[in-house]
N, C-alpha and C positions, 0 to 999 in steps of 0.2 A: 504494500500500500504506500502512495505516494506522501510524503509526511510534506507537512507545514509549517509555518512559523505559529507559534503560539500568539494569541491574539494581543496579549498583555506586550509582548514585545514588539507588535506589528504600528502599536501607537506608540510606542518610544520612542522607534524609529523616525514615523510620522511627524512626530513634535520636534525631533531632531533636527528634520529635513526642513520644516518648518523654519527652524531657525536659523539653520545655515542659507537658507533664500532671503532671510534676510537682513543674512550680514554679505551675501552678496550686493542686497541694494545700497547698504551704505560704500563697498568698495568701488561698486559703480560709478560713484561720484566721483572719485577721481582719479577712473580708469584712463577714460580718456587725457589726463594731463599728467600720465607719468611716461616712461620713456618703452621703447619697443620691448626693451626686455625685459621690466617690469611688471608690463602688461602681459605677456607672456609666463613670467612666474605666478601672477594670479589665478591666470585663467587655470594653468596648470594645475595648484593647489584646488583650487576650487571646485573642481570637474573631481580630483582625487578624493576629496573629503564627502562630495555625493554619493560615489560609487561608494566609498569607506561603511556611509550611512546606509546602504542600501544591500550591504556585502555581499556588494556584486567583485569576484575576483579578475582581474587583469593582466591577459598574457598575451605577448605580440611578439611576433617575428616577422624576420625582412628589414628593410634599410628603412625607413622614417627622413623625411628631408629635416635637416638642422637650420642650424641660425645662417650658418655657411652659405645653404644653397638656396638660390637665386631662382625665382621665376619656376615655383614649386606649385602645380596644380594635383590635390589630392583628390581620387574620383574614387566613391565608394557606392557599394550596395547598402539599401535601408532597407532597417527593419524595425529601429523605433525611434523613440525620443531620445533612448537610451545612446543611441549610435554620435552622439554628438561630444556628451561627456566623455565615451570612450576615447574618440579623437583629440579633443581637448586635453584629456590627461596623461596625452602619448608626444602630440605636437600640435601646438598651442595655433590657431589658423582662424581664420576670417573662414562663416559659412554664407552661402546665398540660403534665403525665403522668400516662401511666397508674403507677398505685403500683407495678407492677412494678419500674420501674427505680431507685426507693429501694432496693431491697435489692441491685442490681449491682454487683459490685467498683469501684472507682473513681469508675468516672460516675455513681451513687448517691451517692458519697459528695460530689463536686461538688457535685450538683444539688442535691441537701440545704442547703450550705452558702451556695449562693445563693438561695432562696429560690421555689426551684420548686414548683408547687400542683399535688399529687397530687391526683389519682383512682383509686374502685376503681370498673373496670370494668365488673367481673360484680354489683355491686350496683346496680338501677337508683335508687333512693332515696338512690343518693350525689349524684347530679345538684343535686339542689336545696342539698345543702354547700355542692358547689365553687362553684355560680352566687353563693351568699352570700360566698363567701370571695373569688370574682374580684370582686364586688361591693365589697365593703370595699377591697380595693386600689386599684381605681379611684380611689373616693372618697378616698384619699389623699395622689392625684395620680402614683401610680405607673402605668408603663405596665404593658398582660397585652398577650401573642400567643397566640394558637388556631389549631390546626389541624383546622378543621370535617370534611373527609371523614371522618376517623377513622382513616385507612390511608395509606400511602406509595403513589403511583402512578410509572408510569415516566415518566412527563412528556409524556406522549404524548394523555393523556386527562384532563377536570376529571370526577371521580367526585362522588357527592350529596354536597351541604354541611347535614351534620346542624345542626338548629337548637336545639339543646337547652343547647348554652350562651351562646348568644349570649341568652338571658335575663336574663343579669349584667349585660349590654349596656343593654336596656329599663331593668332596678333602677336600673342608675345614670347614666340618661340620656348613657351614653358616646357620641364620636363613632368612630365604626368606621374603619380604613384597611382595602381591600381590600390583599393583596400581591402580587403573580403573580411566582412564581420560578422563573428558569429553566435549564437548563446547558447549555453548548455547549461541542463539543472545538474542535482545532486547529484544523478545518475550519470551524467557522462550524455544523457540523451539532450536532442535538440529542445531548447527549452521556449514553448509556444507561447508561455504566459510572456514573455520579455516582447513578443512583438506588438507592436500598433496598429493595427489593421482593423477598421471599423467599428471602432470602440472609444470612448470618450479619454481623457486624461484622467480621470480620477478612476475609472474603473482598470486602466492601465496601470497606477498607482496602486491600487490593492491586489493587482494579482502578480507584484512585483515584490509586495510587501508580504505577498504569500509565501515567497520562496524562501527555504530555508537559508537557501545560494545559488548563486549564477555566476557561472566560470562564462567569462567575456572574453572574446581568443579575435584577435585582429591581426591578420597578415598581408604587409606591404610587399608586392609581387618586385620584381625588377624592376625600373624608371622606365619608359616609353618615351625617346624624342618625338617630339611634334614637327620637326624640322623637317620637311617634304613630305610633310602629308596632310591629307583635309581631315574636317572635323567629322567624318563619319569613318573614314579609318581608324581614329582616334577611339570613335565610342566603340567599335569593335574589337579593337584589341584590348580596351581595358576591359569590356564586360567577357572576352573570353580569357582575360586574366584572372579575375576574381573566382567567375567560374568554375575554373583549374583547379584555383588553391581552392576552393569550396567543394569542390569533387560533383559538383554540379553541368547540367546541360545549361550551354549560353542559350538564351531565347533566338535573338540574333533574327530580327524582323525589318524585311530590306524598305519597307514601307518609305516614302520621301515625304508625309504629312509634315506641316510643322509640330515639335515636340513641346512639350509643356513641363515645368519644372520641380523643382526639385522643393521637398518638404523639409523641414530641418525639425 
């Protein structure tokens, strides 16, 4: 029988987490006026002490781009909310969202404050923005992470790796990490409750808060030059990168629709 967290401990945590969001909002204030690497040792701590909170355990292999490298585009497969703190607690990066979540209580007001690069959605003519704007950060040596499918999956399956942003990638001759992320309960099995997939955030939160543990396992595949190739070779090879390391089938859907973006 699958065991749980005892309920008594499921609100400790809660109130925990509780409070660690909101001594994020006070460091938010002056996230923005400290210097790149500082902001970077925040975000790092900060992302660790959730997972800490949530004893979610953390193991990653493959290369991680450093402070070193330059014009670093990270492309990963989702599968929750989860998938962001992982990244953050590994290497510290600027994500794209959809503009949605600028206007949501709290974690709007976070993600604002670190410097997260919204998109609107339902406009396709936003695309060529954001590709200039991930563009630009590149080029100034900051890391971006993407979530190419567009949507949360349950971990079960790699869904199409829209290529419509990996364009920012081509402008600024970035080198790409693929990321494959993945969650496992107590057992070692894939762990379903850790995904996000048609279910609210709070109901996402207690069946997170159910786990006894979740071994979190993230592996960055080789770097991908972008250097003589478009943006849909790009989304092909990272999503049969990920794949790989996931032991998974790429979707790999030659469709030329416009794509739509990434959840964070």
């Amino acid at each position: 029988m699958k065991k749980t967290t005892p309920v008594a401990i499921r609100f400790i945590r809660f109130a925990r987490l509780i409070l660690h969001v909101m001594s994020g909002i006070l460091q938010s204030i002056a996230y923005p006026h400290v210097s790149r690497a500082t902001q970077h040792h925040m975000m790092k701590n900060w992302a660790m002490k959730v997972l800490k909170i949530l004893n979610i355990r953390l193991h990653h292999t493959g290369k991680f781009p450093d402070e070193n490298d330059q014009h670093a585009l990270l492309v990963a497969n989702h599968v929750s909310w989860l998938d962001i703190c992982l990244v953050m607690a590994i290497c510290p990066t600027q994500f794209v969202a959809k503009s949605e979540i600028r206007r949501w209580p709290v974690i709007g007001f976070l993600c604002r404050r670190v410097g997260t690069l919204f998109i609107e959605r339902a406009k396709r003519s936003d695309t060529a923005r954001i590709n200039q704007v991930i563009g630009n950060v590149l080029m100034t040596g900051e890391r971006v992470c993407i979530f190419p499918e567009g949507a949360t999956s349950d971990g079960m399956q790699i869904q199409h790796f829209h290529a419509s942003l990996l364009q920012s990638a081509v402008n600024a001759n970035a080198l790409i990490y693929p990321v494959a992320i993945r969650y496992l309960d107590d057992t070692g099995n894939l762990c379903r409750d850790a995904a996000y997939t048609d279910i609210s955030l709070i109901t996402s939160l207690k069946k997170i808060l159910s786990q006894t543990r979740i071994d979190a396992v993230l592996n960055s595949s080789d770097a991908i030059h972008s250097e003589g190739k478009n943006r849909r070779e790009l989304a092909r090879l990272s999503e049969q990168a990920i794949a790989n390391s996931l032991s998974l089938s790429s979707y790999h859907n030659e469709s030329e629709k416009p794509s739509y973006l990434p959840n964070a």
